[in-house]
C-alpha positions in Angstrom: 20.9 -18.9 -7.3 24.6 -17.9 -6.1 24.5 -21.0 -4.2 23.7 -23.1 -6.9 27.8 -22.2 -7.8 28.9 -24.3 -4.9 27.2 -27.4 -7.1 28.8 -29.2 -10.2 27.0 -28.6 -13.4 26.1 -31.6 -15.3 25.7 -31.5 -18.7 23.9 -34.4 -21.1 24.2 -33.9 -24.6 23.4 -36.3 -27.7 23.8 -36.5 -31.9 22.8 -38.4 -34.8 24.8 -37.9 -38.0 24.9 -39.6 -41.6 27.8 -40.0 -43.3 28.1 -40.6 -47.2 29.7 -39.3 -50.1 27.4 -40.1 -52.7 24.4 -39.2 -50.8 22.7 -42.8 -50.6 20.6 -43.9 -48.1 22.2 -46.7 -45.9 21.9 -47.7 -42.2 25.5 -48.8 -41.9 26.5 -44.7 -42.3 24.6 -43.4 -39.2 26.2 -42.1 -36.6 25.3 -41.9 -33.2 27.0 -39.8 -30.2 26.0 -39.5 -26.4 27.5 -38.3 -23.0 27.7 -36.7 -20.3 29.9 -33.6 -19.0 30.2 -33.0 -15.3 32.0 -29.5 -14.7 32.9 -29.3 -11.1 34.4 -25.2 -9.6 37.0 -26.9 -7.5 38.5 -23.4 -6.5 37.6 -19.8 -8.3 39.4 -17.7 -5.8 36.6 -17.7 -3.3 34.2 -15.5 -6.1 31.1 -18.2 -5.8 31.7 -17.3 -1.8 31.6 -13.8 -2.3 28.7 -13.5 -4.8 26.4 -15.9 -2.2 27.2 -13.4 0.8 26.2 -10.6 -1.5 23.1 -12.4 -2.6 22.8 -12.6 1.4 22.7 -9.2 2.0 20.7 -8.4 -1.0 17.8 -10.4 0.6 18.5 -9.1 3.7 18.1 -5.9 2.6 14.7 -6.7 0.9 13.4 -8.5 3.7 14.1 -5.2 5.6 12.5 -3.0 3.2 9.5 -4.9 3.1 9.5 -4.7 6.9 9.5 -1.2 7.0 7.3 -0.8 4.1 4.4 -3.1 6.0 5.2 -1.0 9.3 4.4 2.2 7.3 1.5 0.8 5.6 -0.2 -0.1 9.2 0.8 3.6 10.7 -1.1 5.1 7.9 -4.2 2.6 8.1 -4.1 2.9 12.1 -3.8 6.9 11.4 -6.4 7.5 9.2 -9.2 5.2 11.2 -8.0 7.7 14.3 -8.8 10.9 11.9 -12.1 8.6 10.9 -12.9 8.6 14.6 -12.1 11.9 15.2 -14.3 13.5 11.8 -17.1 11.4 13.6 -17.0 13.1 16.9 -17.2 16.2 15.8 -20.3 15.8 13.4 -22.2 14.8 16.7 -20.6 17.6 18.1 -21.5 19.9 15.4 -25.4 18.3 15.2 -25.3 18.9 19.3 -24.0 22.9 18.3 -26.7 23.5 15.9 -29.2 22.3 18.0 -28.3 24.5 20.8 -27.7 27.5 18.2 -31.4 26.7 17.5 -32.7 26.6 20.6 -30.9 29.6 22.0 -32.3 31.5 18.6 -35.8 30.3 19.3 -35.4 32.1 23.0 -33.7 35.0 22.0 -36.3 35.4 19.3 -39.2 35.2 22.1 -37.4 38.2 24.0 -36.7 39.9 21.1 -40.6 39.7 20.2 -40.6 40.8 23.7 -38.8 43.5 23.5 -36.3 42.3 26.4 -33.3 42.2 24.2 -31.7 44.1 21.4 -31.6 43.6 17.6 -28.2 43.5 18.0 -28.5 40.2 20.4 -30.4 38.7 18.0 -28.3 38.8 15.1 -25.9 37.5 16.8 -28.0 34.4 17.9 -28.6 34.5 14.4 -24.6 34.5 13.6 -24.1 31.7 16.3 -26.4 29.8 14.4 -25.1 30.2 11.1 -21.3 29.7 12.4 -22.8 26.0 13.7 -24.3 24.9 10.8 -21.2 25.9 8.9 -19.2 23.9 11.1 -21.3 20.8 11.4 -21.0 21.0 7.5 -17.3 21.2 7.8 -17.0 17.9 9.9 -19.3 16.1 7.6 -16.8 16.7 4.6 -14.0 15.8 7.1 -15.9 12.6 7.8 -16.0 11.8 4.0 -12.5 12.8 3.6 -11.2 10.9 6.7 -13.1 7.7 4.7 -11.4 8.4 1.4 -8.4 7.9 3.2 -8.9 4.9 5.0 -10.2 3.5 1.9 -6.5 4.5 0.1 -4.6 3.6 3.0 -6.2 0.1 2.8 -6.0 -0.5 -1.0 -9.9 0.0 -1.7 -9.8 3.2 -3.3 -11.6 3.6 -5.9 
């Protein structure tokens, strides 16, 4: 628009008018006006230049912004499918866990039938299982998380 200074204005302009004293209806009292004005900046102390460079900048700026805005937005997206990725590991870890807890409870509960091992060793099977289930539920909520935040980072939350 601050280049649009540099340009001469043009300006078209009409009228109709009536003139009579007596207020009687005549076509030889109408008046009629048209022209044209053409308003040409021939020199305004070099303001119109100094406006467009700011103008200039202005968008320059913007177009920066909006570079750094779309390089922030694609950081977040690629960092929150990594977390995504990650939260999924570690539920198959955490299934894998359990299912070792399990089997190393189902063992240590033969031996402690046996009478090989200690109560003590079998609580702590027991504990071992507990602390694996706990943390296979832990990665499942990071999972769900991790997919709340790829949906944001994307635009699609909801």
């Amino acid at each position: 628009a601050e280049k649009g200074a540099f340009l001469p204005r043009v300006d078209l302009f009409g009228s109709y008018g009536f003139d009579d004293g007596n207020l009687e209806l005549s076509r030889r009292q109408d008046n009629w006006t048209f022209g044209i004005a053409v308003d040409l900046n021939l020199f305004s102390g070099f303001r119109s230049a100094a406006r467009t460079a700011a103008a200039d900048r202005r968008l320059a700026e913007a177009a920066a912004l909006l570079d750094q805005v779309r390089l922030e937005v694609e950081q977040e997206v690629r960092g929150a499918t990594l977390a995504l990725g990650e939260a999924e590991e570690r539920v198959k870890v955490g299934e894998s866990a359990v299912a070792a807890a399990e089997e190393a409870l189902r063992l240590v509960r033969g031996q402690f039938d046996g009478g090989t091992v200690t109560v003590t060793r079998y609580l702590e099977a027991e504990a071992a299982l507990a602390d694996a289930r706990s943390r296979a539920i832990a990665a499942r909520y990071d999972v769900r998380r991790a997919e709340a935040r790829v949906r944001k980072s994307v635009g699609a939350w909801k």
